[in-house]
Every structure is written in structure tokens, then in C-alpha cells.
N, C-alpha and C positions, 0 to 999 in steps of 0.2 A: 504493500500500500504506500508506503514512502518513497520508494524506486518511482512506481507511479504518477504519485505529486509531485517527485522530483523532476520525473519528465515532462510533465504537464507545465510548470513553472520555470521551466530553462527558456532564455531569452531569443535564442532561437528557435525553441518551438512554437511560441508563440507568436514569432512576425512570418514562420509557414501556414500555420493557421491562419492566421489575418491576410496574408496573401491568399490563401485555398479559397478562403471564403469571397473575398474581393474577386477571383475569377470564377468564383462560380455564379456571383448573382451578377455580374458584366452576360457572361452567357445565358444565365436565364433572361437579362433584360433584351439582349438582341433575340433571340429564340422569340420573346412575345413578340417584338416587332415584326416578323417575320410570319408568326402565326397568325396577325392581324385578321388576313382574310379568313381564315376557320373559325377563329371566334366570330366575327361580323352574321358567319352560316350558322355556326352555331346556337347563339341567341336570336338572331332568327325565327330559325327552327324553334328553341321557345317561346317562342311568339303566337306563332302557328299552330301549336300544341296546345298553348293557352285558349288561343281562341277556338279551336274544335272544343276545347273542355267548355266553356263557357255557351257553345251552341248546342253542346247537348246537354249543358245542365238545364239549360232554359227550356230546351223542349221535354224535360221531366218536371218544369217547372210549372208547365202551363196549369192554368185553373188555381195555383197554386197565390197565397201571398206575393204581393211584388218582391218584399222585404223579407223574406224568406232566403235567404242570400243565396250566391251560388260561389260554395267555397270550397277549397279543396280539402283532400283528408291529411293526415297528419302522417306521414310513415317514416319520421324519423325514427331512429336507433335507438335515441334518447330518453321518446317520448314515455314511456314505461316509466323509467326511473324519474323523470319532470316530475309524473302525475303521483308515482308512490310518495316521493319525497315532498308534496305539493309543494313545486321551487316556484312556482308561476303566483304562489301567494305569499311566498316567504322573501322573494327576490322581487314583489313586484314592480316593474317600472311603467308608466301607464301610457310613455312616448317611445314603448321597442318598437311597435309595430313599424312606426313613421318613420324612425330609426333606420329599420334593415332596411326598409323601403328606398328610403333615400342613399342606403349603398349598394341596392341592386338587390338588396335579399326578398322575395315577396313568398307570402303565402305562411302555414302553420308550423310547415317543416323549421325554415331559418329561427323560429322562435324557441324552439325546443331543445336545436341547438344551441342556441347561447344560450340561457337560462344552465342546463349544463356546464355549458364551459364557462361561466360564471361561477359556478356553484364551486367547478372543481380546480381551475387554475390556483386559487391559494391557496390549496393542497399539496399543489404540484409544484408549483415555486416554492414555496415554503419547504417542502421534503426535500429539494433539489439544491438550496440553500443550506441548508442542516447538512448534509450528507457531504456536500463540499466543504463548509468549515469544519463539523465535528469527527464525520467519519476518514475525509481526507487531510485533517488538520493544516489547510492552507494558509499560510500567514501566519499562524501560532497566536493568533489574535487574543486578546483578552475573553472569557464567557461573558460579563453585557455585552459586549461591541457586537460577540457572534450571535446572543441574543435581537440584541438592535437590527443585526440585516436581516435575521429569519422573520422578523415581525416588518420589514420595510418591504422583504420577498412578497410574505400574506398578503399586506393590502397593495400592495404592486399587481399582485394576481386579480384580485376582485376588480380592480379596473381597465385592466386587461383588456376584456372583449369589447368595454366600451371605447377604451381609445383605439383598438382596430377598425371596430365600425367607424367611426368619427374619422377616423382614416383614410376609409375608404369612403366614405360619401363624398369626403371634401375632395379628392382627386377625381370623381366621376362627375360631382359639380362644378369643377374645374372643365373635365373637358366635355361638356354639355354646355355650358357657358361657353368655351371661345369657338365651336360651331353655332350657335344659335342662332346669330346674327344674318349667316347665310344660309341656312338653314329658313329662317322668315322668309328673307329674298327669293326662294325657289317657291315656300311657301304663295307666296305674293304673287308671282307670274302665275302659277298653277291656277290657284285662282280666277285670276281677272281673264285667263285662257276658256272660263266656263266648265272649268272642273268642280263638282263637289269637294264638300271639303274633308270627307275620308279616302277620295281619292287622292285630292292633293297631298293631304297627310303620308297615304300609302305610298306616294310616286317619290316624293322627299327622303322617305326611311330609305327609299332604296339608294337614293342619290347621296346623301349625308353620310352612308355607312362607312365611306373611305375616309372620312376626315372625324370622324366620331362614333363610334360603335354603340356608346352608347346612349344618344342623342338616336340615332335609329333606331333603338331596342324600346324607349320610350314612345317615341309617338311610333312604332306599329303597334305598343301597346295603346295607346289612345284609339286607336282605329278600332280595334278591338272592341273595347269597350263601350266606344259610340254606338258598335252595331247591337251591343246586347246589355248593358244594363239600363236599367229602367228608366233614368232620367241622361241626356244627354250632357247637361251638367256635373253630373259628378264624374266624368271621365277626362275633365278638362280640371276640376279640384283635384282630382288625383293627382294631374301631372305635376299640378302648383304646388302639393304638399311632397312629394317622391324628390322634387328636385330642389326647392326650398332655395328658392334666386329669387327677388324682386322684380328683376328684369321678366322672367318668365312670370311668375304669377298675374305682373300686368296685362301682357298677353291672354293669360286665360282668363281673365277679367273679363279682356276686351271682348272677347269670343266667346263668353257668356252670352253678354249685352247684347249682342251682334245678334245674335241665335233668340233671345229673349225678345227684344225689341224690334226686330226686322230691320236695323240699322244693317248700311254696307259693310260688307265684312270688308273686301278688299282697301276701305280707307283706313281702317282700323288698323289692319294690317302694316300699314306703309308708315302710318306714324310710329306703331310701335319696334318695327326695323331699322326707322332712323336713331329712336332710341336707345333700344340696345346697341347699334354700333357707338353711339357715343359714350355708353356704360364701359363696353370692350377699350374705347379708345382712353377713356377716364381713367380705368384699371389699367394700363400698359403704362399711362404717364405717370401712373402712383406707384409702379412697381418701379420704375426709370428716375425717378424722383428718391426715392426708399433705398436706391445701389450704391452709390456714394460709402453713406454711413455704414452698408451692410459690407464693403469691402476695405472699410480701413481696417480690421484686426485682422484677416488673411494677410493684407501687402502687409503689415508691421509683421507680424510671424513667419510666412512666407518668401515673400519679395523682398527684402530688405534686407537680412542677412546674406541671400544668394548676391544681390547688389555691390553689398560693404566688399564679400567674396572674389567678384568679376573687378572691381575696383584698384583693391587693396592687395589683390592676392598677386601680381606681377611686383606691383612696388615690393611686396616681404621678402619672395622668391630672390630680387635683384639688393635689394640689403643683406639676406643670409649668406647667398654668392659670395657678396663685397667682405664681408665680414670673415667668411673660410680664405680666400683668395692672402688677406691680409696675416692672416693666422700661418697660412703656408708659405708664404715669399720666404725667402735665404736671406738674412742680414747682409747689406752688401757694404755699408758704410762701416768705417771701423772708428772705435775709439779716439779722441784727439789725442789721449795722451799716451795709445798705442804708435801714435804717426810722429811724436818728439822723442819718445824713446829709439826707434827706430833711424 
């Protein structure tokens, strides 16, 4: 066990480590790039599957309560141990659902899982914590200090799955936001071309998909939902509350009203295009604005020693030189008082 820790704590095993892992997630990030177009097919396809599910819930639904939902079943793994251990009343949070929603999770399954791995991540960090300082005695640390990280592991775990989800929404409202803009515009022509506007929507996901996957996967799911839930409004809330932008919610404001009031949707449309692009373009000057200060402690850490380096490091080279050069010369001058004795 100390051979072990030994090797685990040698300073070259751990910058191959930190290399290994630095090349494996470089290749898994070019591998997603590259797999672009399979995911794009792939969600899709559940898209597609959603909507058959939703057309045949509905024709079981007929004669049936409108509000009688049409929801899927639950077949996660999990769901057994959720329901034994009732984690859904013991863990409850009453914004999961809008949560997975907004990083792509929908439906009973994703809830079943995280309630789980909620439940059981400070377990696991926590076990995983203890076993590295007591069982591997790493660092020979003090028992509070090793108490203090198994208790920082605990609640590190319990927050866990929320700060993955929050993770992941904010990169998929990241890149649902910077298509949006054209994504309206295609919108917009479709439109005014005398398209409906599930068509339009339909024609768009297909277009958008290169530049947003998940910007596509939403409004085919809108389309969807136009054709089969009961109010055509709540399919346009939904997208407002999944993607949880301003920019977009005004939009499905707009296209409420539009659809409520018999108001032109096509003008609606074009103001809220101009809009957004000046949100996108407001966003890029705040990020271009915010660089400056976000790159003075990189150059002072990074850039600046390499500089003093590129600068300074010929002049020392040319002093050490001068300095050996001066060390090794042969006396060639002699004494004056060796040259009057002589």
C-alpha cells in the first residue's frame, strides 16, 4: 500500500497523468466535432420517436380528459430504489423538472436519475476521500484536516449533479442562443414564402442543424407538440421555459399574441430578429469588453517570464561567457618588480 502511494505521489507520475488525461479529453473533444453529424441524426430521431409516442398517446386518449397528460413511463434503473427510499420526497426540489429540461434531459427517466445520483454521490466522494487519506495515508495529514476534506468531499457530492446540470444547460443555452438569430431569419422568409408555421419550424430544424444541434432538436420538438397537445400555446411556453433566454421567451410571447390575436406573425417576427441580433451583438461587445481584465493574470504568469527569458537570457549567456573567458586567459603581464629585478 505504501509502494503504491509512493507511486501515485512521484512527481513524474503525476505530470503523465495530467498529460494522459489532457490527451484524452483533446480527442474526445475533436471525436465530438467530428461526430457532429450523428448526433444532429441522432436526436432527430428522438424527435421523431417522441412525436409517434405523442400520436399514439393521443389516439388512446380520445374521449379521454384533455388534461389527462400524455406522459411517458419511467424505466429507469433507478426508479425502484427513488421510490423504496422515497428520494423524490426526501431530496425534493420543485424546479428538477425545468432543470433537466433546460439541459436537454426530458421526460420521468432523467429524474430518477439524478434524485439517485444525488442521493448517492456523497457517498461516493466521501468513501473515495477517506480511502485516499486514511486507507492510502496520503500526505500524513493531520485526522481534522483529513476529517475536514471527507466532510468538504460529502457536500461537494450533494451538489454535484446540480452543478453538472447547470453545466450543461448553460452550454446548450449558449449554443441555442448564438444560432437563434439566424435561425429567426430562415424563420422569417419561410414564413412570408406562405409557409405555415410548423412547416416553417420543420424546414428551419432541418437547416439550423449544422450550426446548432441543439437549436434543431428544440423546435422539431415544438413542431411536435403544436401538432398534439391541446393548447397550441403551451408548446411555445415550453420552449420559453427549456431554454430560459429573454431573447427567446420574447419571441414566444410574440407568437403567442400573433396566434391569439390574429396579429401578422411575419412582423413580429422581423422585429424580434433585429432584436436578438443586437442581444448576440450586445453579448460579443461584453465578452470583448470583459478580455482585457480577464487576460492580465495569464500575461503576468505566463507571458512575462517567457519575455524577461527571450530578453535577458542572451545578455546572461554573453556575461557568463565574458566572465569564464576572463577566468581562463594566461597572465601575460608580469610583475613591475619582477621587470627591475631582472
Amino acid at each position: 500500500m505504501e509502494a503504491f502511494a509512493a507511486t501515485i505521489m512521484n512527481p513524474g507520475n503525476l505530470v503523465a497523468i495530467v498529460v494522459a488525461g489532457m490527451v484524452f479529453f483533446t480527442v474526445i473533444t475533436l471525436g465530438q466535432s467530428l461526430m457532429s453529424g450523428e448526433q444532429l441524426a441522432k436526436r432527430m430521431k428522438s424527435v421523431a420517436t417522441r412525436r409517434e409516442e405523442l400520436r399514439r398517446l393521443s389516439r388512446q386518449n380520445v374521449g379521454r380528459d384533455a388534461t389527462g397528460g400524455l406522459r411517458r413511463t419511467d424505466t429507469s434503473p433507478y426508479r425502484a430504489l427513488v421510490e423504496k427510499l422515497n428520494l423524490k420526497t426526501l431530496l425534493e426540489d420543485p424546479k428538477v423538472v425545468e432543470k433537466l429540461a433546460s439541459a436537454g434531459f426530458r421526460g420521468p427517466k432523467p429524474v430518477s436519475t439524478f434524485y439517485f445520483f444525488r442521493f448517492a454521490m456523497p457517498f461516493v466522494l466521501a468513501g473515495g476521500a477517506a480511502f485516499y487519506l486514511f486507507g492510502l495515508n496520503v500526505g500524513h495529514l493531520h485526522l481534522q484536516m483529513k476529517a475536514l476534506i471527507c466532510m468538504g468531499a460529502l457536500v461537494l457530492g450533494y451538489y454535484a449533479p446540480n452543478l453538472y446540470i447547470s453545466n450543461m444547460a448553460s452550454k446548450r443555452r449558449q449554443s441555442i442562443v448564438a444560432a437563434f438569430p439566424d435561425a429567426l431569419d430562415l424563420l422569417l422568409i419561410s414564413v412570408e414564402s406562405g409557409m405555415s408555421i410548423e412547416a416553417a419550424l420543420h424546414r428551419v430544424a432541418g437547416e439550423i442543424g449544422s450550426a446548432s444541434i441543439e437549436l434543431a432538436e428544440e423546435l422539431s420538438l415544438v413542431v411536435a407538440e403544436l401538432s398534439y397537445l391541446p393548447e397550441r400555446r403551451m408548446a411555445y411556453e415550453g420552449l420559453a421555459v427549456r431554454t430560459n433566454h429573454p431573447g427567446i421567451k420574447a419571441v414566444c410571447t410574440a407568437m403567442i399574441q400573433a396566434e391569439k390575436f390574429g396579429t401578422p406573425l411575419g412582423t413580429a417576427l422581423r422585429v424580434m430578429a433585429k432584436e436578438n441580433r443586437d442581444l448576440r451583438l450586445s453579448a460579443a461587445e461584453k465578452k470583448a469588453a470583459a478580455l482585457p481584465a480577464q487576460l492580465t493574470v495569464p500575461m503576468i504568469v505566463f507571458f512575462l517570464p517567457v519575455l524577461f527569458v527571450v530578453i535577458l537570457g542572451p545578455v546572461v549567456l554573453r556575461i557568463t561567457a565574458m566572465q569564464k573567458h576572463d577566468t581562463s586567459a594566461p597572465i601575460i603581464n608580469q610583475h613591475p618588480t619582477e621587470k627591475n629585478e631582472r
